[in-house]
C-alpha positions, 0 to 999 in steps of 0.5 A: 439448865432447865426449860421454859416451853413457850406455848407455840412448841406446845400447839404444834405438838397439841396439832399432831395429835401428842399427848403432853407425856411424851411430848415433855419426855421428847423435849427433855432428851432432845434439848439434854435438859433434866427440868421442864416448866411452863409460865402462867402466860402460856396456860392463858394462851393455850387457854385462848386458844380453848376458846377460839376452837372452830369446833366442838371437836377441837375445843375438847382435844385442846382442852383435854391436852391443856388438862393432861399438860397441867398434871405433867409440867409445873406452872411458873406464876408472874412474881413482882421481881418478874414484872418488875423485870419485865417492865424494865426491860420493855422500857429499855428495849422501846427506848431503842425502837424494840417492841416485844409483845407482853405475853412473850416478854413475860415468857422470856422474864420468867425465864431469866428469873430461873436461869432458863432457857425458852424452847420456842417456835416463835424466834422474832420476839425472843431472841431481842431479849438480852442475855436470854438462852432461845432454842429453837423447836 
């Protein structure tokens, strides 16, 4: 089974100070798994988070690892089977009282798509989607 990194296991490793390299190499042998990916949603919120620096310091080391982090890992787009997907499922889960936020949903759909499971920090949201494989990080 592949990977989906979430982008909150790449802003704890950007925040120590890894470079993308390893921290993808770390998370392959530690998670036992041979394919690694990310979703477009998450280069949108590591882009956000460009933005939001409080320095001129900060601002280039996340945008260097963004960068670095672009030419090591494969970027899954959002198809019209994923948004379709997604918009189900939301519908579904709100009927039942469960709100995901879209960026997550996203994420999670992405990886139901491929048959892959979400590496993650952020457990609230994931975990409430059906027949997703969460691991925590």
């Amino acid at each position: 089974m592949g990977i989906l990194l979430d982008s909150s296991v790449l802003i704890a490793a950007e925040r120590i100070g890894q470079n993308p390299h390893t921290v993808l190499q770390q998370l392959l042998v530690n998670l036992g798994d041979s394919e690694a990916t990310m979703s477009v949603v998450t280069v949108v919120e590591l882009a956000h988070g460009i933005a939001r620096a409080g320095s001129t310091s900060r601002r280039i080391t996340r945008e260097s690892f963004l960068n670095e982090l672009l030419k090591e890992l494969s970027v899954e787009p959002i198809t019209v089977p994923i948004a379709f997907r997604a918009g189900k499922l939301d519908g579904q889960l709100q009927e039942k009282g469960i709100a995901i936020a879209l960026a997550d949903l996203l994420i999670g759909t992405t990886a139901l798509e491929l048959g892959y499971a979400v590496a993650t920090r952020n457990l609230r949201h994931f975990r409430r989607i059906p027949g997703l494989v969460v691991r925590e990080l």
